[in-house]
VOPAGU-2260 file (C-alpha; in pm, 1 decimal, decimal comma):
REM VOPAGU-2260
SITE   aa  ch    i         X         Y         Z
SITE  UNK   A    0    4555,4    2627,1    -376,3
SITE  UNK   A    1    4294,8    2742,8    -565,1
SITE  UNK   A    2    4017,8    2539,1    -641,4
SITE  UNK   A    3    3738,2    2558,8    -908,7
SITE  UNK   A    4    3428,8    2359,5   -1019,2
SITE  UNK   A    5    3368,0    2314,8   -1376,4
SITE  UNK   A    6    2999,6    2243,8   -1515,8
SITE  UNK   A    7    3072,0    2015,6   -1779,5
SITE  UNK   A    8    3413,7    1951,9   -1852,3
SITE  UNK   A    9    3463,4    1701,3   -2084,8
SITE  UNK   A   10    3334,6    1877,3   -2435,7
SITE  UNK   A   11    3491,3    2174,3   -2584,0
SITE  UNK   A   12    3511,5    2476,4   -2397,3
SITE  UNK   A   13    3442,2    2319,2   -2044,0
SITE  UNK   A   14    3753,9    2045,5   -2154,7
SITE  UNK   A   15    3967,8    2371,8   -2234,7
SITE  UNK   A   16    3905,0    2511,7   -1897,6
SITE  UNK   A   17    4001,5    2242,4   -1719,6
SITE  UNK   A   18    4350,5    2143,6   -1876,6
SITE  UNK   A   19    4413,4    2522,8   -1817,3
SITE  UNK   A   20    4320,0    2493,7   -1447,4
SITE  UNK   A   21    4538,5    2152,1   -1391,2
SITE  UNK   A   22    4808,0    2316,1   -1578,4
SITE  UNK   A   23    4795,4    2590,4   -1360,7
SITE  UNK   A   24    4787,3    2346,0   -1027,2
SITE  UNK   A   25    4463,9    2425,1    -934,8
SITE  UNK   A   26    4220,8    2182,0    -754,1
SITE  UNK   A   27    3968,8    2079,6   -1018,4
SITE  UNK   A   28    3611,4    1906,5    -971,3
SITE  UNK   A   29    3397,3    1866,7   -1274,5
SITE  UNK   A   30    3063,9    1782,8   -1232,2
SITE  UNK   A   31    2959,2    1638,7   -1601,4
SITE  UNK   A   32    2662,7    1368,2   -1737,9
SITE  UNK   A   33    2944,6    1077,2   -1797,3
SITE  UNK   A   34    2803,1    1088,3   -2157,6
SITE  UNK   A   35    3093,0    1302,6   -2366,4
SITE  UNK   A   36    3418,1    1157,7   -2314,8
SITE  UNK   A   37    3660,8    1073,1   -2032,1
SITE  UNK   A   38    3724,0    1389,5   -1783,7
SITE  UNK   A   39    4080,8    1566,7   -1852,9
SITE  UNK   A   40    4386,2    1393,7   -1637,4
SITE  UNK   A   41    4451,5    1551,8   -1312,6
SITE  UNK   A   42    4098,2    1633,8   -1215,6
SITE  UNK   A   43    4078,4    1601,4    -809,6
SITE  UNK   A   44    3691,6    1475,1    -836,4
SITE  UNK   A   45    3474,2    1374,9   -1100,9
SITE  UNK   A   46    3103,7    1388,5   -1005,5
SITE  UNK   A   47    2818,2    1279,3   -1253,4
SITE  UNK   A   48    2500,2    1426,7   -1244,8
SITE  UNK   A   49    2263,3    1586,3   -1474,6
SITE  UNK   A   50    2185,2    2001,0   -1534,2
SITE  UNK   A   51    1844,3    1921,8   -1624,0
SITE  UNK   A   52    1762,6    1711,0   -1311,1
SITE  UNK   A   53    2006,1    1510,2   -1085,7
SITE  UNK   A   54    2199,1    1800,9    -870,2
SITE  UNK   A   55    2237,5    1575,8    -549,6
SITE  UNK   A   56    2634,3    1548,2    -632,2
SITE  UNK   A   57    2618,5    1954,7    -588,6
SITE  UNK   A   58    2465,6    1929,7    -222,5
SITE  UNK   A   59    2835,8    1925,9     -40,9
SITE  UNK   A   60    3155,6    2124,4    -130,9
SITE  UNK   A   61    3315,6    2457,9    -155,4
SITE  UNK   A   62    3503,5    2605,7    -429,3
SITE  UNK   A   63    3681,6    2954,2    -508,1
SITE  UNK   A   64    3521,3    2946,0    -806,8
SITE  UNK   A   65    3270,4    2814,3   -1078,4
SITE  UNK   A   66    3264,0    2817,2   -1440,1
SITE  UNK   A   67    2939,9    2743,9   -1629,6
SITE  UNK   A   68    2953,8    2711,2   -2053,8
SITE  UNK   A   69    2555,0    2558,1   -2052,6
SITE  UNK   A   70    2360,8    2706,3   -2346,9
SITE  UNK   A   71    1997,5    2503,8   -2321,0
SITE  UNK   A   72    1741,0    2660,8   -2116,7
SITE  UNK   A   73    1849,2    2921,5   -1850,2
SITE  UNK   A   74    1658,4    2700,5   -1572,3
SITE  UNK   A   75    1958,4    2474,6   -1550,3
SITE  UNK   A   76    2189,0    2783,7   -1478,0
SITE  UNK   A   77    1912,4    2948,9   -1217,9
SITE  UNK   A   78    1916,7    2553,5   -1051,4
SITE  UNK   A   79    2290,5    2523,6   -1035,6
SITE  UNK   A   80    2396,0    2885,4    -956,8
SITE  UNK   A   81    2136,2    2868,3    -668,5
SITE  UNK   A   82    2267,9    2585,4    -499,8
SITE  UNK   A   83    2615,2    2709,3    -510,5
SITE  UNK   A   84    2511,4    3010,5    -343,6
SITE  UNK   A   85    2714,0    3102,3     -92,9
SITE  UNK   A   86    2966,0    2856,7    -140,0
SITE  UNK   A   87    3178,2    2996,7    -410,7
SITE  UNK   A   88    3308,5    3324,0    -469,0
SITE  UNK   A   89    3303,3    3381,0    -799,4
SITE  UNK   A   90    3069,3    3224,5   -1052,3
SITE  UNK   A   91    3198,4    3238,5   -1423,0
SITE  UNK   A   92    2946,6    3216,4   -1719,6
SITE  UNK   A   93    3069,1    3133,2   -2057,3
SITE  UNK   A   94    2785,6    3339,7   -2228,0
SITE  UNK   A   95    2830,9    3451,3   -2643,3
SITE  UNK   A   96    2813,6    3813,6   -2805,0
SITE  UNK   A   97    2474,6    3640,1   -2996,1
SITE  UNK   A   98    2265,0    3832,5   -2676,3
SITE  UNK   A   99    2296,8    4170,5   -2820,2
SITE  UNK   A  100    2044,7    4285,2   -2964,3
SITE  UNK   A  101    2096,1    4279,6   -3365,0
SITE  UNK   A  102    2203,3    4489,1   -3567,9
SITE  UNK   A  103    2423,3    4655,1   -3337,3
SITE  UNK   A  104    2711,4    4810,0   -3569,5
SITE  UNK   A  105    3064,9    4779,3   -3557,6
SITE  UNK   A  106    3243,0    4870,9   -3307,7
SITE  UNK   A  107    2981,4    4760,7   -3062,3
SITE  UNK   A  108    3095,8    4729,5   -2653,3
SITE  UNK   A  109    2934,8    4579,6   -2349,6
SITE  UNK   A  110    2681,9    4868,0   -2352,1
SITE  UNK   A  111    2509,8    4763,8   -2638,8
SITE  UNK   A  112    2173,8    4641,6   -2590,5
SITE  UNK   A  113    2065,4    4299,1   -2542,2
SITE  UNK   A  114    1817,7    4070,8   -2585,5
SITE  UNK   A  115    1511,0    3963,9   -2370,0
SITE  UNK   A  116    1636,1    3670,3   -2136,8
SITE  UNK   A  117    1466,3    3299,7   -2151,8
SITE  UNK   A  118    1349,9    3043,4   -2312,7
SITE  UNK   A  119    1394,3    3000,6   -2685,6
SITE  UNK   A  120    1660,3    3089,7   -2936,9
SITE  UNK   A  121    2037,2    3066,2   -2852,5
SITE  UNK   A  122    2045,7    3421,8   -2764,8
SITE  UNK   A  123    1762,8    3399,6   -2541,1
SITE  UNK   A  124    1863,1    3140,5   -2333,7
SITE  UNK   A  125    2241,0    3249,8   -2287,3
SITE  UNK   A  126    2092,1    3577,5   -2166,3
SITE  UNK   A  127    1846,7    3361,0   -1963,0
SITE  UNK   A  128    2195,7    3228,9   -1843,4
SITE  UNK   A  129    2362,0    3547,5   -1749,0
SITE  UNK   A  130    2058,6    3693,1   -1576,6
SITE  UNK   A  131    2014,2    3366,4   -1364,5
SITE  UNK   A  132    2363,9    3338,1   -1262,1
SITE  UNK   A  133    2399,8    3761,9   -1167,1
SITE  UNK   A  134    2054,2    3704,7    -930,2
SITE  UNK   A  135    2301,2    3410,7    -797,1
SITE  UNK   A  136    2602,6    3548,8    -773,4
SITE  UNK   A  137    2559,5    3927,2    -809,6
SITE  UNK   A  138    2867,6    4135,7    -878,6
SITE  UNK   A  139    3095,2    3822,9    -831,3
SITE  UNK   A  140    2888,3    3698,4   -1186,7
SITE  UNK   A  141    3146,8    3674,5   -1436,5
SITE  UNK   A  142    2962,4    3746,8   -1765,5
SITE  UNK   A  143    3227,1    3615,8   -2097,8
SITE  UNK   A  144    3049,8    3703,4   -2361,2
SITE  UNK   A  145    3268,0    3516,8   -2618,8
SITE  UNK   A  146    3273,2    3586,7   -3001,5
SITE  UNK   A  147    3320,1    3276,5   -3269,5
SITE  UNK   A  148    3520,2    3026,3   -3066,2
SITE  UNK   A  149    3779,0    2795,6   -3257,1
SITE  UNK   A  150    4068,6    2571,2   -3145,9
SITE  UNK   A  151    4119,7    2204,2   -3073,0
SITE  UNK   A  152    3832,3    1960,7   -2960,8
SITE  UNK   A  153    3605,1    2199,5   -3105,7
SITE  UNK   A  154    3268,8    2020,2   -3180,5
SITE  UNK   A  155    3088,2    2305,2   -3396,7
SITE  UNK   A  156    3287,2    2191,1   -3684,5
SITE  UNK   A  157    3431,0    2509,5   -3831,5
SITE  UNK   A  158    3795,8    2467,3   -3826,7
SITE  UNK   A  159    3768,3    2147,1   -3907,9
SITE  UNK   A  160    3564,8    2140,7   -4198,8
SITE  UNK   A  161    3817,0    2395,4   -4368,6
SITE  UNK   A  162    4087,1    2199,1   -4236,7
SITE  UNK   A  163    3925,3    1914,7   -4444,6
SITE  UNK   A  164    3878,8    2070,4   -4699,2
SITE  UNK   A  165    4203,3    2254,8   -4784,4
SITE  UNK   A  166    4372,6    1867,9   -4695,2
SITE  UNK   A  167    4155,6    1759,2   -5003,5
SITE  UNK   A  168    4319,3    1984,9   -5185,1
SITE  UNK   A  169    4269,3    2070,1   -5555,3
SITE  UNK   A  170    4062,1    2421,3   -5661,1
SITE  UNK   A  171    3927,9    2581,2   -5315,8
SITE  UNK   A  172    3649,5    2846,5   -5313,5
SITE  UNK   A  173    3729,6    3071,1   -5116,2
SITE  UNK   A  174    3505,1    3364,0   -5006,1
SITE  UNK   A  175    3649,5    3716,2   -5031,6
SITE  UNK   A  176    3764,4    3992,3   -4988,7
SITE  UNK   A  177    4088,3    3777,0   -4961,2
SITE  UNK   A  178    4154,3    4041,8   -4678,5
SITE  UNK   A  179    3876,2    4070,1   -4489,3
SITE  UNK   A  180    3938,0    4120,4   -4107,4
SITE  UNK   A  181    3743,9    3827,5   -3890,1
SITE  UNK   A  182    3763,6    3806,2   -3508,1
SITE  UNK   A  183    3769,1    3500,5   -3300,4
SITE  UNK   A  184    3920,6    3351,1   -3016,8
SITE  UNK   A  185    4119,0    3038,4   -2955,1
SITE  UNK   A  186    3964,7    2846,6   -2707,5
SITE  UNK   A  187    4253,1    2819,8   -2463,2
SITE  UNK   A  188    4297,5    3188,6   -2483,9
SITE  UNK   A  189    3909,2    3215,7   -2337,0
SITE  UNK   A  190    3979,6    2962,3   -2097,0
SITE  UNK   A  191    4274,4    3084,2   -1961,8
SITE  UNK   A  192    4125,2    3527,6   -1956,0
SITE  UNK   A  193    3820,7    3348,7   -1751,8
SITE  UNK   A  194    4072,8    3161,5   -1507,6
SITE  UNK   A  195    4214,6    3476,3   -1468,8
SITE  UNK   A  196    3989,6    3710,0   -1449,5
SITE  UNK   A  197    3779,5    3510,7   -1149,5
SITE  UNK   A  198    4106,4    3507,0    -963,2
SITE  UNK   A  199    4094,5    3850,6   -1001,1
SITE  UNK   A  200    3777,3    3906,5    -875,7
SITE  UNK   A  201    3635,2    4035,7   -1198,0
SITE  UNK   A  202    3251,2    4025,5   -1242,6
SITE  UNK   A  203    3030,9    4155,5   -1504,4
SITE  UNK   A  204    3032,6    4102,1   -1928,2
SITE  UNK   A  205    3322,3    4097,0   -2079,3
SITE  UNK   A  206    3352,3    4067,0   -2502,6
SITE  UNK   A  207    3587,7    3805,6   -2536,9
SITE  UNK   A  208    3722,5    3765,4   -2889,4
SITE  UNK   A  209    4019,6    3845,8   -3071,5
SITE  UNK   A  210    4087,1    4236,1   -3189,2
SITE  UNK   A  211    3956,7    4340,3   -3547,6
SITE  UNK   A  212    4244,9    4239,9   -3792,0
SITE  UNK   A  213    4426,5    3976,7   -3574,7
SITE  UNK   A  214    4338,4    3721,4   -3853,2
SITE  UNK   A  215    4183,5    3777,8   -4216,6
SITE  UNK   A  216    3973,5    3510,8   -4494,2
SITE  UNK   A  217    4348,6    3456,5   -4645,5
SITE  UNK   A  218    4533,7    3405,7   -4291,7
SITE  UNK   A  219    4303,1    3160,3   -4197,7
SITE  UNK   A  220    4286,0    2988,1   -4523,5
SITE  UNK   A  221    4653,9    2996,8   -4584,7
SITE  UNK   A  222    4730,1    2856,6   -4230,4
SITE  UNK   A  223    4513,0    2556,1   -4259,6
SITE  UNK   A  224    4710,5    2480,2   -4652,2
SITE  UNK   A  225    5056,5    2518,8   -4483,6
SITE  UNK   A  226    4994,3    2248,7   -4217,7
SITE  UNK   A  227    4839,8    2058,6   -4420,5
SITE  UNK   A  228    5001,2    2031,4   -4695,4
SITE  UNK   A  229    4992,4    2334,3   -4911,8
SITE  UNK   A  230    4785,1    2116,9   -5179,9
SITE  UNK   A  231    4492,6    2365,9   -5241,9
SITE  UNK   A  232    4507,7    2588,5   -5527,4
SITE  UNK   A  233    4243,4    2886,5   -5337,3
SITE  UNK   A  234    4012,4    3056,0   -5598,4
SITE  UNK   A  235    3893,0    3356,6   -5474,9
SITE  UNK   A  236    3548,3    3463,2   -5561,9
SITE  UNK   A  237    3395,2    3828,1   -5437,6
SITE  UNK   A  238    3097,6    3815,3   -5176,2
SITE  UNK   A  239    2826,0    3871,6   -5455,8
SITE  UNK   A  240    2953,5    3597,6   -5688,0
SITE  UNK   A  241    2927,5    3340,9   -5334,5
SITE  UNK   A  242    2590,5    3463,9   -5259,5
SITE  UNK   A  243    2444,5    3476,4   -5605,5
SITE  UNK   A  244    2525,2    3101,6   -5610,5
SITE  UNK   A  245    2311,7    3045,6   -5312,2
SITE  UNK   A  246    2575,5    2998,3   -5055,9
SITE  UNK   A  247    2503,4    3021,7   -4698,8
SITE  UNK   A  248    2770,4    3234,3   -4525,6
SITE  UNK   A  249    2852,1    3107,3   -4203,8
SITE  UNK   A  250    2719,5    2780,2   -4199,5
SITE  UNK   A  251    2827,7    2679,1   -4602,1
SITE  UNK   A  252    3172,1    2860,9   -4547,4
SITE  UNK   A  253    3185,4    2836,5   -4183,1
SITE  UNK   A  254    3366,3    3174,0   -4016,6
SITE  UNK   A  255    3292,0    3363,8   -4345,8
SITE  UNK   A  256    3045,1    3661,7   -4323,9
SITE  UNK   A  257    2997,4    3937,1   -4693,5
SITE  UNK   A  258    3055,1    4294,8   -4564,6
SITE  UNK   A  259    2728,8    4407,5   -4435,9
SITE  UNK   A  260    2531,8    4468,3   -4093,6
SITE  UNK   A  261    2623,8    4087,9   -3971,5
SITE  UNK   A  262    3008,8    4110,9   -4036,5
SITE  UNK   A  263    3009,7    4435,1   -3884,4
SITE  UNK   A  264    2806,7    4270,0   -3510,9
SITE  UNK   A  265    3006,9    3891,4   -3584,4
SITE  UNK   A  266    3384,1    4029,0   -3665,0
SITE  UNK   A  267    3407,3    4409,7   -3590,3
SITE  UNK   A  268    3316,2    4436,1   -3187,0
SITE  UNK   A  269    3472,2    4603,5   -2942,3
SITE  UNK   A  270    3716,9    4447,3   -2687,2
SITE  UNK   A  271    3900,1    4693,8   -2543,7
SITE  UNK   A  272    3760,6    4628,7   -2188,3
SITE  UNK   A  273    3850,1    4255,7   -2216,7
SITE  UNK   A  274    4235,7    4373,8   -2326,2
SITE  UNK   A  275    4279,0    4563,3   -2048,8
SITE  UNK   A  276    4170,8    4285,1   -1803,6
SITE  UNK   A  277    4441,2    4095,8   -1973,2
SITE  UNK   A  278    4300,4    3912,1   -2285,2
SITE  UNK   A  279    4584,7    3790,2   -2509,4
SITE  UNK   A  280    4497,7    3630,7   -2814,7
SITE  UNK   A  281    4776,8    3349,9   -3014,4
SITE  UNK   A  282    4844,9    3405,3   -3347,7
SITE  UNK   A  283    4659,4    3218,3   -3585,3
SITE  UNK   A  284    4940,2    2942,8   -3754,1
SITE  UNK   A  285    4927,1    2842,1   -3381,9
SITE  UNK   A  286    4519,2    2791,1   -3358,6
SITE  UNK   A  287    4565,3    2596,4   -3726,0
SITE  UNK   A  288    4804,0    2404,6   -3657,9
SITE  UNK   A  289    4707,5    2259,6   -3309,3
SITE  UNK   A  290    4369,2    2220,6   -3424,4
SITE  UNK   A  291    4495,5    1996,7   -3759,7
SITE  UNK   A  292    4729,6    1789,4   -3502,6
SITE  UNK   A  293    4422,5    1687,2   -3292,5
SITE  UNK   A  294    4174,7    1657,0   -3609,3
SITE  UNK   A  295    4464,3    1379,0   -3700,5
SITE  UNK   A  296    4490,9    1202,9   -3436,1
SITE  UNK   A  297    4150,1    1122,7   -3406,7
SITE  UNK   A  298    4124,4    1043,2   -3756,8
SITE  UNK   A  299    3965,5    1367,4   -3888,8
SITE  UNK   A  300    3568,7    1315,1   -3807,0
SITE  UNK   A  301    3553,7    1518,2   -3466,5
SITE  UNK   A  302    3218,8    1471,5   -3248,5
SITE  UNK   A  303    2966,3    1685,5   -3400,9
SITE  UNK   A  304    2715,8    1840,6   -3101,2
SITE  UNK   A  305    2367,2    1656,5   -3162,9
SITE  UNK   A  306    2211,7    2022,6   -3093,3
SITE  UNK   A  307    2403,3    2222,9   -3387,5
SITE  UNK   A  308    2343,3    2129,8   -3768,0
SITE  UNK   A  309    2672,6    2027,3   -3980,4
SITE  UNK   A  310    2840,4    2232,7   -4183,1
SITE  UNK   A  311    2991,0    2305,4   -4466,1
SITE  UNK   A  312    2957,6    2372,3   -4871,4
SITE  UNK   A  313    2826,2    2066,3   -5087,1
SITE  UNK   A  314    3106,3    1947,7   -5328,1
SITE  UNK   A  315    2829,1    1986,0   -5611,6
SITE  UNK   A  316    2786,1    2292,1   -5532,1
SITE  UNK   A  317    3149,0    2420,1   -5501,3
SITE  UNK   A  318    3254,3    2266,5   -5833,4
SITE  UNK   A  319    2987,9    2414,4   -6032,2
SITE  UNK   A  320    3069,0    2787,3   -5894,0
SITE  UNK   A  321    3425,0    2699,4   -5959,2
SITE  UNK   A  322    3382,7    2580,5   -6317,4
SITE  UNK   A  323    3172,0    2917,7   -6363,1
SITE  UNK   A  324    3449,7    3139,3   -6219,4
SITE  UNK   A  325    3673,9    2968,2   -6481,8
C-alpha cells in the first residue's frame, strides 16, 4: 500500500489531495494546525503541529511520499522538507505558474524564466518553496506549478462569488470577449496528476492547468446560470468598456483577464509536458456544478483565507455600468 503524508490537509487543495489518496486506498497521514476544519474520513493518522514552529510530530515515520501546498515563507518548506529527508521518496510541491518571471508571453513552458526565490511576494516565496524542497529532495522534488485553481472547498472565492452572483440573478455584467479562451484546473484534477505523477517517480516543474480553449468567459458563465437556475440575463460589455469603468480584472471579476500581456502569462501557457505525464482535465458543467452543490450545502458563504483579500464587483458599481450599457 502506498502511503503518503500530506502538509495540511484540511483546506482546499491539501483537503483535495487527500480524498483522492483515500479514494485511491492509500495510507494517509496529515500533519495539519487543528485550526481549519475536521481532517477528511479515512485518514490513517492525524498529527497536529505547526509549519512555522512545532515539527516534533514529524520526528518518527516513513512515507512513499509527501505533498506540500504551503505558500508563506519558504523557511517552513526548507524546515519540513529537511526533516523528511531521507525518509520519503518523493516530495511533491504544490507551487503556482505566478514564479515566472512576468511578462513571459503566451505560449510560455517550464523553461521560462523565473523569479528570485524568498521572502516576500507570493511568487517569491513559492519559488523560495520549490528551491527549498529540490536542495531536500533533489530530482525526486516534484515541482506543480499550477495555473488558477477552482473546484469545490475552494477558499479564494472565485467560483463562488460568480456562482453567487449569477444565483442572484437579474442583468449580469459580464466581461468579454464572450469567447475568450481561459485556462484553469479543477482541483481534483491537480490532486489526482500529483498522486500520480509521484507514483511515477516524476520530479521536476510541471505547468499544471487546463489546455488553452478547454473553457471560455461564456462557458463558465453559462455553466454557473444552468445549475443555478438559469435566472441571469448576462450583458456583455467589451474589455475597454469594463476597464474604463474602473473595474479590477481578476479580483472585481474574478478569473477574467482583457487581452493583453497578463491574459497571455494567466490563460495562454503551455502544458504539453504536463499532458503527456497524464494530466486530464473535466469539463467545465462538471467543475460548476460540484462546486454550486457544496457552496449549498454549506449555505453559500465558504471560508474566505484570512491571507487573500475578498472578491468581487460592488453592486453599485455593476448597476451603474449596466444602466450605461443600456
Amino acid at each position: 500500500m502506498t502511503s503518503v503524508l500530506m502538509l495540511g490537509g484540511t483546506g482546499f487543495v491539501g483537503r483535495a489531495v487527500v480524498e483522492e489518496a483515500v479514494a485511491r486506498g492509500w495510507e494517509v497521514t496529515v500533519f495539519h494546525r487543528g485550526k481549519r476544519g475536521a481532517v477528511p474520513e479515512g485518514v490513517a493518522r492525524s498529527v497536529v503541529g505547526d509549519r512555522e514552529g512545532d515539527l516534533a510530530g514529524l520526528g518518527r515515520g516513513e512515507w512513499d511520499v509527501v505533498v506540500d501546498t504551503w505558500s508563506g515563507a519558504p523557511g517552513a518548506v526548507e524546515r519540513a522538507a529537511g526533516a523528511l529527508k531521507g525518509r520519503a521518496g518523493g516530495y511533491g510541491y504544490v507551487s503556482s505558474r505566478s514564479v515566472y518571471a512576468y511578462p513571459t508571453g503566451a505560449g510560455m513552458d517550464e523553461s521560462a524564466p523565473v523569479v528570485e526565490g524568498g521572502d516576500g511576494d507570493y511568487a517569491a516565496v513559492k519559488r523560495g518553496g520549490e528551491l527549498a524542497a529540490t536542495e531536500a529532495f533533489g530530482d525526486a522534488a516534484l515541482l506543480v506549478r499550477a495555473g488558477l485553481i477552482l473546484g469545490p472547498y475552494e477558499d479564494i472565492g472565485r467560483l463562488p462569488w460568480w456562482l453567487n452572483r449569477v444565483a442572484r440573478g437579474g442583468r449580469v455584467l459580464a466581461p468579454g470577449p464572450r469567447d475568450l479562451p481561459i485556462q484553469y484546473v479543477d482541483v481534483r484534477d491537480l490532486a489526482a496528476w500529483t498522486l500520480d505523477a509521484l507514483a511515477a517517480g516524476l520530479g521536476g516543474p510541471y505547468n499544471i492547468v487546463s489546455e488553452t480553449g478547454h473553457a471560455t468567459m461564456r462557458s463558465l458563465l453559462e455553466a454557473c446560470a444552468a445549475v443555478t437556475g438559469g435566472a441571469a440575463e448576462f450583458v456583455w460589455a467589451d474589455p475597454e468598456t469594463v476597464t474604463a469603468a474602473g473595474i479590477e480584472p481578476w479580483t472585481d471579476l474574478p478569473v477574467w483577464l482583457p487581452p493583453g500581456p497578463l491574459y497571455d502569462t494567466l490563460h495562454r501557457g503551455d502544458v504539453s509536458k504536463a499532458l503527456r505525464a497524464g494530466l486530464r482535465c473535466r469539463d467545465v458543467t462538471q467543475t460548476v456544478a460540484d462546486t454550486w452543490a457544496w457552496l449549498t450545502s454549506i449555505g453559500g458563504s465558504p471560508y474566505q483565507r484570512p491571507d487573500r483579500p475578498p472578491l468581487g464587483l460592488d453592486p453599485e458599481v455593476e448597476q451603474r455600468v449596466l444602466a450605461a450599457l443600456g
